[in-house]
C-alpha positions as CSV (number, residue, x, y, z in Angstrom):
1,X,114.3,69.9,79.8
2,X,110.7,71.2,80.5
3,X,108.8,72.5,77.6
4,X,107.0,75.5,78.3
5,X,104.5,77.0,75.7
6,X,102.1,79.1,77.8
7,X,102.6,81.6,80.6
8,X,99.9,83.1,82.9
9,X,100.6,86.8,84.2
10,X,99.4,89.6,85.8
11,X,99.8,93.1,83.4
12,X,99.7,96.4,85.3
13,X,97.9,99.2,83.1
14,X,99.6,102.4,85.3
15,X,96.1,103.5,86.7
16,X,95.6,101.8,90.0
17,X,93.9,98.7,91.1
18,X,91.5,98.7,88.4
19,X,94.2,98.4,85.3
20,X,96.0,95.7,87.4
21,X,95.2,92.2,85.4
22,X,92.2,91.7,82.2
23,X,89.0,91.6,84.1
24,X,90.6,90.5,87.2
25,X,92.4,87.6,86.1
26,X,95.9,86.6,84.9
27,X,96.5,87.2,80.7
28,X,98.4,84.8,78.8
29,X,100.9,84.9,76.6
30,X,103.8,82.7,74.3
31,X,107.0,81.7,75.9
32,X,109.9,82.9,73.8
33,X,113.1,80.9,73.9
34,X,116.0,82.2,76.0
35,X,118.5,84.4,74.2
36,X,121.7,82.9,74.3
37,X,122.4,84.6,77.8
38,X,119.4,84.2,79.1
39,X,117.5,82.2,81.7
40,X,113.6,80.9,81.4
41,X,112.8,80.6,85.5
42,X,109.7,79.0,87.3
43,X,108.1,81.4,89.7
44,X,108.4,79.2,92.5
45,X,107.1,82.2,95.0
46,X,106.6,85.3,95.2
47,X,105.7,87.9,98.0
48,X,104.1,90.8,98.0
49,X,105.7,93.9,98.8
50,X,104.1,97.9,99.8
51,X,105.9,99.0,97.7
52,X,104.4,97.0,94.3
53,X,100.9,98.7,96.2
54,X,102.8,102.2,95.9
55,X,103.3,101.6,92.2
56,X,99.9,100.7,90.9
57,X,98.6,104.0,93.0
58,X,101.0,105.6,91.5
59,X,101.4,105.1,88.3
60,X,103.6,107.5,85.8
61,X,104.2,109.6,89.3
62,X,106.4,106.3,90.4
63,X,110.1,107.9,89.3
64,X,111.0,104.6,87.5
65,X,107.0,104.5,85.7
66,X,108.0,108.3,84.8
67,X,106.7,108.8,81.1
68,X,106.0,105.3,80.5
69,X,103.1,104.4,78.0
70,X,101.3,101.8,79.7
71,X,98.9,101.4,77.1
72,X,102.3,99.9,74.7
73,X,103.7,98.3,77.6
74,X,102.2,97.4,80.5
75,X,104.1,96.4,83.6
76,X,104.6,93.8,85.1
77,X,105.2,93.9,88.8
78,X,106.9,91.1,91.4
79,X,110.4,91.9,92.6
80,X,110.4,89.4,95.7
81,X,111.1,85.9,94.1
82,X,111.8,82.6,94.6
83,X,113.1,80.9,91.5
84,X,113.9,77.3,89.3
85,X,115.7,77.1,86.6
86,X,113.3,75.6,83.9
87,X,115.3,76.3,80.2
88,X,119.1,78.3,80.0
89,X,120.1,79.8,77.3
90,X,123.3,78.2,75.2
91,X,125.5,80.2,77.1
92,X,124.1,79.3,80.4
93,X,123.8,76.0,80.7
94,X,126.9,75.4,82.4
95,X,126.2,78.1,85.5
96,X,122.3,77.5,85.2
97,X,121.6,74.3,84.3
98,X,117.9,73.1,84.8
99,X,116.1,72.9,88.2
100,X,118.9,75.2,89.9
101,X,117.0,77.3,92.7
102,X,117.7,80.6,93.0
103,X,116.7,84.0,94.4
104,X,117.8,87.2,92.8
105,X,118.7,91.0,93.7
106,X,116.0,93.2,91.8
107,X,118.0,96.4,91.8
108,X,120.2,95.8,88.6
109,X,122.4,97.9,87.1
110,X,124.6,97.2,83.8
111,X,127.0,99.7,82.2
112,X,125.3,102.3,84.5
113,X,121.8,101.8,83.4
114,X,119.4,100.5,85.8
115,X,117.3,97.5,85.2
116,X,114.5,97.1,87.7
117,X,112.9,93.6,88.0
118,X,109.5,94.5,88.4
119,X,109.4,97.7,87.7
120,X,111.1,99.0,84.5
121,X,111.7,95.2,83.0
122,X,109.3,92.1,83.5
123,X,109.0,90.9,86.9
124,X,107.8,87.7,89.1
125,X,104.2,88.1,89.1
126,X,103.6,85.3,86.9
127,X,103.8,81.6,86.3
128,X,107.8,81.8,84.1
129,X,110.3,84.7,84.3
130,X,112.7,85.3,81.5
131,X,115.8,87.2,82.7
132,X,118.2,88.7,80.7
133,X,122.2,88.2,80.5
134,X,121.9,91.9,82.9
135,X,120.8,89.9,85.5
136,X,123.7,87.8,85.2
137,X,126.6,89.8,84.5
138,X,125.6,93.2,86.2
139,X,128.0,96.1,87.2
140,X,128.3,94.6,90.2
141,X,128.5,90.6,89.2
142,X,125.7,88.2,89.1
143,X,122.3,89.2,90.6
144,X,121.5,85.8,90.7
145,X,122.6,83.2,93.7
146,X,121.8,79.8,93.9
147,X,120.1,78.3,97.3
148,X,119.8,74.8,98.5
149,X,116.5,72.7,98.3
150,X,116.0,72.4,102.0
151,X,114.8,76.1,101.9
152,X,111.3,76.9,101.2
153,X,109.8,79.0,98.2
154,X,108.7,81.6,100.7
155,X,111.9,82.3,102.7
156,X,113.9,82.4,99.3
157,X,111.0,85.3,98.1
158,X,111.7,87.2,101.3
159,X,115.2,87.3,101.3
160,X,115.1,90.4,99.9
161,X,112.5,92.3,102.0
162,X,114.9,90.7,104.8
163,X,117.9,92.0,103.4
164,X,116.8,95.2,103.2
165,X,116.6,95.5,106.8
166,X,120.0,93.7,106.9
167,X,121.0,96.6,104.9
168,X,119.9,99.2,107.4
169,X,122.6,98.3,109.9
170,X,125.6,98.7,107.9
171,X,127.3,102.0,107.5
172,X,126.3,102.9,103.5
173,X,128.2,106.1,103.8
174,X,131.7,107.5,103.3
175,X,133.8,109.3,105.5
176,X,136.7,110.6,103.2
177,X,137.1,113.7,101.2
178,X,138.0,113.3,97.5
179,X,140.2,115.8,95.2
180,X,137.1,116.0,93.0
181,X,134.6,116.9,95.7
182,X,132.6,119.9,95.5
183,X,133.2,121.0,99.1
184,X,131.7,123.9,100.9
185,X,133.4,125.6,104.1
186,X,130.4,127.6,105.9
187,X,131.7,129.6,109.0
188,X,129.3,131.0,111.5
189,X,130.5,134.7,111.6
190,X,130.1,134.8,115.2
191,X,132.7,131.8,115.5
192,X,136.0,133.3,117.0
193,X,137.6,129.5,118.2
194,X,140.3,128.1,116.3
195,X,138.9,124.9,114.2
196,X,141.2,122.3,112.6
197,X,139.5,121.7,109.2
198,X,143.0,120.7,107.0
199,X,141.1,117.4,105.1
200,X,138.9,120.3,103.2
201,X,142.4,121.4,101.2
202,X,142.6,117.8,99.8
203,X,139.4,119.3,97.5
204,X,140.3,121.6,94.3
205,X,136.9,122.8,94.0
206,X,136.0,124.2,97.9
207,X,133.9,127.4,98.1
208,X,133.8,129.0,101.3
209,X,131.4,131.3,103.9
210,X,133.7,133.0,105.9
211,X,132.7,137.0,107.0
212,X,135.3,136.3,110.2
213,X,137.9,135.6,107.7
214,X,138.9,132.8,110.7
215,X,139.8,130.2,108.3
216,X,140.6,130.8,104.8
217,X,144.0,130.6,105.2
218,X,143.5,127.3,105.4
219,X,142.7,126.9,101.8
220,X,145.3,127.2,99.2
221,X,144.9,130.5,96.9
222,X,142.9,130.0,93.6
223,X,141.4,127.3,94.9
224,X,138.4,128.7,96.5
225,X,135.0,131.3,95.9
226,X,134.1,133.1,98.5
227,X,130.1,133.5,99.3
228,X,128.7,136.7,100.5
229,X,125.6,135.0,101.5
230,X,123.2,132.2,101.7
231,X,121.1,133.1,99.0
232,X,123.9,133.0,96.7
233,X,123.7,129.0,97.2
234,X,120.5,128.5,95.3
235,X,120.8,125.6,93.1
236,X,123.8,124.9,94.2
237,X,124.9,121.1,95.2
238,X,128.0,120.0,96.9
239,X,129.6,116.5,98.1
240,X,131.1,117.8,101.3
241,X,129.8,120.3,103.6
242,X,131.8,121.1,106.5
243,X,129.5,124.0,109.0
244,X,131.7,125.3,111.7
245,X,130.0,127.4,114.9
246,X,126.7,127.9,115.4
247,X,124.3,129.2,112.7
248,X,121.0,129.8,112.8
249,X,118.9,126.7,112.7
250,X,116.6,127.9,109.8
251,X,120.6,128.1,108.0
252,X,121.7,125.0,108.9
253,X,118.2,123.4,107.4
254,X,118.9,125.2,104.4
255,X,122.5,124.5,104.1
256,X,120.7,120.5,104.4
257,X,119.3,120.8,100.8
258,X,122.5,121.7,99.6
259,X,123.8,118.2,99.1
260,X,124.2,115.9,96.7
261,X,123.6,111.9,97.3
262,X,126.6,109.7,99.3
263,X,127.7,113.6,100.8
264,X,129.5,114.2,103.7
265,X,128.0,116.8,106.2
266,X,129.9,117.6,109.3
267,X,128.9,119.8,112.0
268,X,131.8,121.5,114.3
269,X,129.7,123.9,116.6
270,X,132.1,126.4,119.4
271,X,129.4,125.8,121.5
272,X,126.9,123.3,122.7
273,X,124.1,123.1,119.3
274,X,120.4,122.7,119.2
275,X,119.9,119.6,119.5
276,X,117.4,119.0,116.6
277,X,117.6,120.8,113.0
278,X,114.9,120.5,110.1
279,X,115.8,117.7,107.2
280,X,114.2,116.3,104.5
281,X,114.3,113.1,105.6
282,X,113.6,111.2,102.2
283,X,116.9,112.6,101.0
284,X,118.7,111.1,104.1
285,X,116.3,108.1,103.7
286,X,117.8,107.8,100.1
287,X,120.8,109.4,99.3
288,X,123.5,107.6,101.6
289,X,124.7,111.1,103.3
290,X,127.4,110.8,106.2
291,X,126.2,113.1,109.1
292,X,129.1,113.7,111.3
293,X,129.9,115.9,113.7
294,X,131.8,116.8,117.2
295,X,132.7,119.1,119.8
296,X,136.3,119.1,120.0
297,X,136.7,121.4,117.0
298,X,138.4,119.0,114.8
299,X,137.0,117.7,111.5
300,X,139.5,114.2,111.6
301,X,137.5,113.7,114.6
302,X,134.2,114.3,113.0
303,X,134.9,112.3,110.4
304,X,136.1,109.2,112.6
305,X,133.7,106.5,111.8
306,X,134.9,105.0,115.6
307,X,132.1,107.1,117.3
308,X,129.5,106.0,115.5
309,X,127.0,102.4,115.8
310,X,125.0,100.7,112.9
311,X,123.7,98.2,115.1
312,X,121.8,97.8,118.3
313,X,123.7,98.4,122.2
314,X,123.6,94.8,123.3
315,X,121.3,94.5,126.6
316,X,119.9,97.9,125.6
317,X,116.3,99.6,124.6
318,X,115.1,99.3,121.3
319,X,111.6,101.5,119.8
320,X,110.0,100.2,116.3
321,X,108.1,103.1,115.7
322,X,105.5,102.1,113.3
323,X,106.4,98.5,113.8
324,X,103.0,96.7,113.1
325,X,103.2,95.9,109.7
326,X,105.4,93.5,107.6
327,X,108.4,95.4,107.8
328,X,108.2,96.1,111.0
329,X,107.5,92.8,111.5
330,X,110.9,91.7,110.4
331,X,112.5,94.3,112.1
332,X,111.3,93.0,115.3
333,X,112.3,89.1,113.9
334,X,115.9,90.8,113.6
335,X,115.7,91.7,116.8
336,X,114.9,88.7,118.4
337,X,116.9,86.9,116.5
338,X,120.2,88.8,116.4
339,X,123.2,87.4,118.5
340,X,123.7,90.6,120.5
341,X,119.9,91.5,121.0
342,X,118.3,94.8,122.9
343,X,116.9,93.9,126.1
344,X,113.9,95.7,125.1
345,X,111.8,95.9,122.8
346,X,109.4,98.8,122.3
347,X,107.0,98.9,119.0
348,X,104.6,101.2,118.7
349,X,101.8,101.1,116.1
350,X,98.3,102.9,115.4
351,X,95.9,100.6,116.4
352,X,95.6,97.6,118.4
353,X,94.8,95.0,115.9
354,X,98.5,94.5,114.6
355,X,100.1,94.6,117.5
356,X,97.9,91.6,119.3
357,X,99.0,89.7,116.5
358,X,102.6,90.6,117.1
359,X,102.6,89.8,120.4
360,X,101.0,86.1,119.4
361,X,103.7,85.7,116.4
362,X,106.6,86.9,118.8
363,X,105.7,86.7,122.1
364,X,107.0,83.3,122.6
365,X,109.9,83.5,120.9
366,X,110.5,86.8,122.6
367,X,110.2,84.5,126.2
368,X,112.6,82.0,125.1
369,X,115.1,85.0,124.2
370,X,114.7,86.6,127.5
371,X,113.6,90.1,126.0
372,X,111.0,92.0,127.0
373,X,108.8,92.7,124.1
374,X,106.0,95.3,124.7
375,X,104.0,97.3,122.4
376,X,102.2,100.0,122.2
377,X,98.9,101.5,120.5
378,X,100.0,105.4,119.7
379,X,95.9,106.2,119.7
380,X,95.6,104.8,123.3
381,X,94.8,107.1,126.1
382,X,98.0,106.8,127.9
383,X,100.5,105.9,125.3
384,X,102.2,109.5,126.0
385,X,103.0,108.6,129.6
386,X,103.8,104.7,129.0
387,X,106.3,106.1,126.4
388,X,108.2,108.5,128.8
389,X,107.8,106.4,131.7
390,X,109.5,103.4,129.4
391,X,111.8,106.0,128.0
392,X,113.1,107.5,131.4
393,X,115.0,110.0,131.9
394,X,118.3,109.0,129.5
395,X,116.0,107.9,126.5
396,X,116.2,104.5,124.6
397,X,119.4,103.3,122.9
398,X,117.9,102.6,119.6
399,X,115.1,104.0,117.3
400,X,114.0,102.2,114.1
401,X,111.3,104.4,112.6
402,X,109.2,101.8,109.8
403,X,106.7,103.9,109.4
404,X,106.3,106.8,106.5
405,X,106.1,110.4,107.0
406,X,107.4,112.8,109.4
407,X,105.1,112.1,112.4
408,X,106.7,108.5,113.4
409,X,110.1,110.4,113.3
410,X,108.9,113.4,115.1
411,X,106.8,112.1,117.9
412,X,109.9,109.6,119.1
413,X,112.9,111.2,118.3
414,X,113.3,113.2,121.3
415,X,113.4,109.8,123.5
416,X,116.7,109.1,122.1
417,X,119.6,108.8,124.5
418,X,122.5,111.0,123.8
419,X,124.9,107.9,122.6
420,X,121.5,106.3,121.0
421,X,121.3,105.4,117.2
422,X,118.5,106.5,115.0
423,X,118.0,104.6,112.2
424,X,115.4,106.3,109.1
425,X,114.2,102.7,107.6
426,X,110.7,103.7,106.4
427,X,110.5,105.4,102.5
428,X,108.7,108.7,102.5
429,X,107.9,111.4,99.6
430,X,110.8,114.3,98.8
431,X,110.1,117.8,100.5
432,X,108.5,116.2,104.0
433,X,110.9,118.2,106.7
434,X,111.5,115.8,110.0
435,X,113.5,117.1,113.3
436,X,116.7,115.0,113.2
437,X,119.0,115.2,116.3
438,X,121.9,116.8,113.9
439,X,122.9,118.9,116.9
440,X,123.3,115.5,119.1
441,X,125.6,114.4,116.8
442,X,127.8,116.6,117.2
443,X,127.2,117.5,120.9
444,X,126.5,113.9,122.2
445,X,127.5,111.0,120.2
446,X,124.1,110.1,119.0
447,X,124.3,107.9,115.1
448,X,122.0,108.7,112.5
449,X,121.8,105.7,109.9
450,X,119.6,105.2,106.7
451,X,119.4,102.8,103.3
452,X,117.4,102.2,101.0
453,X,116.8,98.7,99.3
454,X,119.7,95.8,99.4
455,X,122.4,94.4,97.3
456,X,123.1,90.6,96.8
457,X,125.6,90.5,99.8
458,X,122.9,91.4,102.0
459,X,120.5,88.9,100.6
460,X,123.7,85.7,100.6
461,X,124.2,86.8,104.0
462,X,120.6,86.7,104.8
463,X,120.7,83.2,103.5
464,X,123.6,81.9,105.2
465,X,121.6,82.9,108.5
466,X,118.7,80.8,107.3
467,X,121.0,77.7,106.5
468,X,122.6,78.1,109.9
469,X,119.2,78.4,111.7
470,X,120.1,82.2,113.1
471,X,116.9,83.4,111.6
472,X,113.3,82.2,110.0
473,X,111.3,84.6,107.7
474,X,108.8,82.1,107.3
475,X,107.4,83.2,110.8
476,X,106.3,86.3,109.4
477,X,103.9,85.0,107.0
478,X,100.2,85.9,106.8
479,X,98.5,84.6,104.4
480,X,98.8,82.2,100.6
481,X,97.2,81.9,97.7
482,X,98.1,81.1,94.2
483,X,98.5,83.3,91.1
484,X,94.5,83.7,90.7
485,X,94.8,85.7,93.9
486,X,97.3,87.7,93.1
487,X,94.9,90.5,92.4
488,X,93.1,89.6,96.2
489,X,96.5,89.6,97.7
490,X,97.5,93.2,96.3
491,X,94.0,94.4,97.7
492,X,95.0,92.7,101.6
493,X,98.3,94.3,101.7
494,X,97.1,97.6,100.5
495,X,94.0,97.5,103.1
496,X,96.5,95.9,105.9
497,X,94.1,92.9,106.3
498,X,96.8,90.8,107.2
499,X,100.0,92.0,109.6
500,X,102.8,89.7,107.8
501,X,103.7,88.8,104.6
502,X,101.4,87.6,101.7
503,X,103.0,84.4,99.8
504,X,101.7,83.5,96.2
505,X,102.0,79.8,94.4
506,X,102.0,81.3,90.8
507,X,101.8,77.3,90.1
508,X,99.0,76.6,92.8
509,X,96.3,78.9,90.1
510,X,93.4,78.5,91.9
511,X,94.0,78.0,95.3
512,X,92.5,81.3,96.7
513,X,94.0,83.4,99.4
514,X,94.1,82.0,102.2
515,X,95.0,83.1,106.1
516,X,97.7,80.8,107.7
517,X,94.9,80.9,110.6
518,X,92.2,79.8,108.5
519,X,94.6,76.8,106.3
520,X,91.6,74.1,107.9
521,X,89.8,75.2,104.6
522,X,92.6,73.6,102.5
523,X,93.5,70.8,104.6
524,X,93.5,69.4,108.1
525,X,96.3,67.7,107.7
526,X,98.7,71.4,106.8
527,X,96.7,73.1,109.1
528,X,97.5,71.1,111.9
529,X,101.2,70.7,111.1
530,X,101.5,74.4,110.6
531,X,99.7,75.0,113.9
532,X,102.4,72.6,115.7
533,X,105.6,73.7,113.3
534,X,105.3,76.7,111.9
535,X,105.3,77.4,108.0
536,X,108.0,75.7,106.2
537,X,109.5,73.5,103.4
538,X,108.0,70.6,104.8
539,X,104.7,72.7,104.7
540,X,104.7,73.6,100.9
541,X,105.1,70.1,100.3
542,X,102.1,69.3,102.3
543,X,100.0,72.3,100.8
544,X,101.4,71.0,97.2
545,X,100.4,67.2,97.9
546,X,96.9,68.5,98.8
547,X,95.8,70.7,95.9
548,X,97.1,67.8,93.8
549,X,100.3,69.3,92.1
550,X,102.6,66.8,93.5
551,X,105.8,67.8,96.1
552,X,107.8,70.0,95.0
């Protein structure tokens, strides 16, 4: 069993770059021993993710850093991870023994608190990990799952980057109503068709809109409040919304805010709707909320998750808006990769730079698959008319939008086809109000998908792929370095210097970061190999070999 005394780190301080190490290197501290359900872990990998750039800009205005004294307890950041057993704990030594490889799911949650690798408890930026019996025997089962050796370091540390856009195909929302839902009924007092809406009586809690008095019959008595007006909603939060006719558009926005995370919304117009509504699309983004809809009056219909897609048309168009960096990156992988690909695909970026080397990382692979891979530079001259010519008249069948903010969303959306899929991938601040096709929903079939983050199914069937060959995140890497650069790395990815992922050798300390380009300053011999084959296992071992560490 290895004896570990010493363990090099990087702290976060909570006020950007400059509190992110001790003059700009690692600090050290003692090892403790594993509890007796815990596990000591070698940081075998780790890669670095936007998001650990949004925390350290952040700071205590991160929601999970919210009121945290940094200067008692600094962070310590790294939630993408590859993983060795190095010293169980009494209890663990059965499940874990040592040199077990592993990846793990940072998003942990035990007896309903949440436990954060990376964030709100210690994370992988480091040379050891101690994780606690959480980890292990989380609401939701083990966070931890073991991978063969024939994987390498960096394609177990992306698994979950991967499996969050896994994640982003599968259908995270509900499309039941519940006796305990707070439902509202909201009838358009211009309506005058007859609407089926009996699932709503299921509820003992439904409030109702209803000046027309067309459908409160079909409530039972004492089991509704009637509302005299929108503004008596203020504050007001409910788990199913059910909006029948046609409202005003600036209503239906409003009506939006009204709802509470993993809500149903479903939109019944008499007549044909606008096709776009205002929505806070970080709360969509987020909060796992069913938009449903359809025209034949009937909310069983609306509610029929047969209608809707979570994953591409096979043969059809696909747009990566904002696809240039790393996530996008992987999105386009999936693509590529997937067994019933787009024939198409579209990414559009700001900016030339990434999208050359796209096209050189994909390109071929993008030959091989017979797709037609074409990008796009939003700041060139003629971008508006390439896009609408590409588009045509019936729109693409798929949008992913990568990028943050409302402009990605609202300079593509309307080149969705009317059975397309839109799927809001990219994280973006509450209170940012993006035109979603809410009315094509309804009026013509389009799907409107979101997640946020992964769970460990995503990231074991991520794995399985990359046993079976399907897919290869390694061919998204960028750059390596070793825990010394740590504080370099976090400076690329926040300046985009490199497209793909950064990979760091906590073990490798000095090894400086280093393009996957430019790997003739480490070696010949890995350069030349990763020229001809790619990154891979067999790489590391060269790269490991050649600094002098030994294979690993």
């Amino acid at each position: 069993m290895e004896k570990v005394k010493m363990n090099h780190y990087w702290p976060y301080g909570g006020t950007g770059i400059e509190s992110f190490g001790a003059n700009d290197v690692p600090d050290m501290e003692i090892i403790p021993e594993p509890g007796d359900y815990e596990v000591l872990a070698k940081v075998d990998a780790y890669a670095i993710c936007a998001s650990d750039v949004k925390m350290i800009q952040m700071g205590n205005d991160y929601p999970l850093f919210k009121d945290r004294d940094f200067e008692k307890q600094p962070a310590r950041l790294g939630h993408e991870l590859s993983l060795t057993v190095v010293r169980p704990g009494r209890n663990m030594e059965k499940d874990w023994p040592v040199g077990t490889r592993f990846g793990v799911q940072p998003d942990v949650y035990l007896n309903g608190e949440r436990y954060c690798i990376g964030v709100n408890k210690d994370g992988g930026m480091a040379e050891y990990l101690l994780l606690g019996a959480e980890v292990f025997k989380s609401d939701f089962g083990s966070c931890a799952f073991e991978v063969v050796n024939d994987l390498s370091f960096s394609s177990v540390a992306q698994t979950e980057p991967v499996a969050c856009v896994e994640a982003a195909f599968t259908n995270h929302t509900r499309n039941e109503i519940r006796e305990e839902d707070e439902v509202l009924l909201w009838i358009d007092e211009e309506t005058r068709s007859e609407f089926d809406v009996h699932e709503v009586a299921v509820s003992k809690k439904v409030s109702i809109y209803d000046k027309g008095n067309l459908l409160s019959a079909v409530i039972p008595k004492g089991n509704k409040f009637e509302y005299g007006n929108l503004e008596e909603l203020a504050d007001r939060l409910f788990d199913v919304i059910v909006v029948i006719g046609n409202p005003q558009i600036q209503t239906m926005t409003t009506l939006t805010e009204c709802l509470n995370p993993g809500s149903i919304f479903a939109w019944l117009p008499e007549k044909t709707p606008c096709p776009y509504v205002e929505m806070d699309i970080a709360k969509i983004h987020y909060n796992k909320i069913n938009l449903s809809g359809t025209m034949t009056r009937s909310l069983t219909e609306a509610l029929s998750c047969i209608k809707y897609r979570c994953d591409y048309k096979p043969g059809g168009d696909l747009i990566i808006s904002g696809g240039g960096g790393a996530m996008g990156r992987i999105h386009v992988m999936r693509a590529l990769q997937h067994e019933a690909p787009p024939g198409r695909i579209i990414v559009t970026n700001l900016g030339e730079e990434r999208l050359l080397s796209l096209r050189e990382t994909f390109g071929t692979l993008a030959l091989e698959k017979g797709i037609e891979l074409i990008t796009l530079d939003i700041g060139g001259k003629e971008y508006e008319q390439q896009i609408r010519k590409l588009a045509g008249e019936n729109g693409v069948s798929d949008i992913v939008v990568c990028a943050p903010g409302v402009a990605p969303l609202n300079g593509i959306v309307e080149f969705l086809a009317a059975d397309g899929m839109l799927v809001l991938f990219a994280g973006t601040s509450y209170g940012q109000f993006g035109r979603l096709p809410l009315g094509l929903v309804s009026g013509a079939g389009v799907s409107i998908t979101a997640s946020s983050g992964s769970g460990v199914k995503d990231q074991l069937s991520v794995v399985d792929k990359m046993k079976k060959g399907i897919i290869n995140p390694d061919i998204n890497i960028a750059a390596i370095g070793g825990l010394d650069a740590g504080k370099e790395g976090i400076r690329a990815v926040k300046e985009g210097r490199y497209a793909g992922k950064v990979i760091i050798y906590p073990v490798l300390r000095d090894l400086p970061l280093t393009a996957i380009e430019e790997l003739d300053k480490i070696d010949a011999e890995l350069a030349l190999y990763v020229k001809e084959n790619g990154w891979s296992r067999r790489a590391e071992k060269i790269l490991f070999k050649c600094i002098g560490n030994g294979v690993r």
